[in-house]
N, C-alpha and C positions, 0 to 999 in steps of 0.2 A: 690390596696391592702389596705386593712382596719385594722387599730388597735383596740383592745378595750383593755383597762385597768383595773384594779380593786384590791381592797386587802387596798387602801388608810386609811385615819381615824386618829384619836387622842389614840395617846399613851404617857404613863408617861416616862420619861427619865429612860435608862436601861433597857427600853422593847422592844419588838420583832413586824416585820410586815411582812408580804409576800407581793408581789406584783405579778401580774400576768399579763399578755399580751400574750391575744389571735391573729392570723393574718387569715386575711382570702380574696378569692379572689381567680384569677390563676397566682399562683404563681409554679414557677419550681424549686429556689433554692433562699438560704438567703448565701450574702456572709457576714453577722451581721444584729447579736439582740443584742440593750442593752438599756441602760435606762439612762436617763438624768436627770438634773434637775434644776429648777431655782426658787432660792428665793427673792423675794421682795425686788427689787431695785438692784441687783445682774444679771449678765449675766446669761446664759444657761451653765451650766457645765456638764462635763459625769461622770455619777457614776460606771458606768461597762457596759464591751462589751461583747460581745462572739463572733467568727470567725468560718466560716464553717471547720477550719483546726482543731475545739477545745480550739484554744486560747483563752484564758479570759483577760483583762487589767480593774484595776480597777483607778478610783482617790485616791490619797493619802489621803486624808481625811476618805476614808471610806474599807480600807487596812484591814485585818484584822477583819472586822465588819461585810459583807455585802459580800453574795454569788449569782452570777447567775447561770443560771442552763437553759439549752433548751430542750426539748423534740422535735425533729423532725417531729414524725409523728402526733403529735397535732399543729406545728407548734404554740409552745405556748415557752414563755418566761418568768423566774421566778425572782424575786428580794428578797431573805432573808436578813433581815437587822435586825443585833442582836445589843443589846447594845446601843439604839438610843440615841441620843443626844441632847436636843434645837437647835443646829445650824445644825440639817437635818432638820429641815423643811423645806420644801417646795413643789412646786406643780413638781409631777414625772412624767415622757414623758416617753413614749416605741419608739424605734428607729427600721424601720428595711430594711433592704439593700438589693436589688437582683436583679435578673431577674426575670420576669412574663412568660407567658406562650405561649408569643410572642417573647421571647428572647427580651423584652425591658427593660432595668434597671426602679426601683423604687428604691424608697426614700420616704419611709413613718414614718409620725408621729402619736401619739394616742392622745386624746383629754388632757393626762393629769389627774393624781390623787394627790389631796394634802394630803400629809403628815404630821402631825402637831404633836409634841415634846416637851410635856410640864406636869406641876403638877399642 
């Protein structure tokens, strides 16, 4: 299963990005989409998930600020992030969990879009 990312870029503090991750492959079903992230000299943390049940869990940091959103039958994955911050920056990973089309679990990651939050 293949990720692709996109939607990254530089914006001024207070402004808005979408982020978007497409999947693609044979896949059968996503038990989670969501989106990660790690800044510069900092571990990988999770910015928000989604679960095939609907459930969403976001990080506290970004509570508030920052919606995902999945479309199924595009098998696509969205990240709205209002109200950006300097300390979002970083580079964003698409996450995404399932079976394939062999009933084998995957665990995939996307290459990664940087994010950058500044004036």
């Amino acid at each position: 299963v293949q990720l692709v990312e996109s939607g990254g870029g530089l914006v001024q503090p207070g402004g808005s990005l979408i982020l978007s991750c497409a999947a693609s492959g044979s896949i059968f079903s996503f038990n989670a989409m969501g989106w990660y992230r790690q800044a510069p000299g900092k571990e990988r943390e999770l910015v928000a998930i989604t679960s095939s049940d609907g459930s969403t869990n976001y990080g506290d940091s970004v509570k508030g600020r920052f919606t995902i959103s999945r479309v199924d039958p595009l098998n696509t994955v969205s990240l709205r992030m209002n109200n950006l911050r300097p300390e979002d920056t970083a580079v964003y990973y698409c996450n995404a969990r399932g079976y394939d089309s062999n009933w084998k679990t995957f665990d995939s990651w996307g290459q990664g879009t940087q994010v950058t939050v500044s004036s």
